[in-house]
C-alpha positions, 0 to 999 in steps of 0.5 A, spaced: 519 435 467 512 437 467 510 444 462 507 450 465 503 456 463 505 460 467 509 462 475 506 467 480 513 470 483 512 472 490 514 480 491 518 479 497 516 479 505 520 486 506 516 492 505 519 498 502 517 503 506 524 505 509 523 512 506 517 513 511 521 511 517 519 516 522 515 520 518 509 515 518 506 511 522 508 504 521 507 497 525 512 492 528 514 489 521 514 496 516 507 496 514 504 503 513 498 503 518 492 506 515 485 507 515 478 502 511 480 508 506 488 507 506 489 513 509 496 515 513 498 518 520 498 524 515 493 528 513 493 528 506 498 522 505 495 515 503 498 508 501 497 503 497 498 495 495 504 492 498 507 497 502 501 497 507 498 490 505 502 485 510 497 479 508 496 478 500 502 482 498 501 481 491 500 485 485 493 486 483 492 489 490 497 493 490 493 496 483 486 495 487 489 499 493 492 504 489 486 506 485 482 506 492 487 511 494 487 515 488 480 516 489 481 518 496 486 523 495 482 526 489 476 528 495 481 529 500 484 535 494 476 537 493 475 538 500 481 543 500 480 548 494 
């Protein structure tokens, strides 16, 4: 038995994104389509990390992603009001 440091859990290979069947535009395998700047086939509706990310599937982008979101729904908001 050799000791480690640490073990890097892969999340899984199923998106979890059921909720938005019908609802949003998706591809063959259940990821949410969008655009460079994460948003969806709904105005005003933006995904992020695993639920649209069907290559590194991992935490630290969905924490990138989700910040880029957030940045795109705060515009999104100001453009409205």
């Amino acid at each position: 038995v050799t000791p480690v440091d640490g073990v890097f859990v892969f999340v899984g290979h199923v998106p979890n994104t059921e909720l938005f069947k019908d609802q949003l535009e998706m591809d063959h395998e259940g990821y949410l389509k969008v655009d460079s700047r994460l948003h969806t086939s709904v105005p005003g509706v933006f995904a992020a990390g695993e639920a649209h990310d069907n290559w590194f599937k991992q935490a630290v982008t969905s924490a990138g992603f989700g910040c880029m979101a957030a940045m795109e729904a705060e515009k999104f908001l100001a453009q409205i009001e």
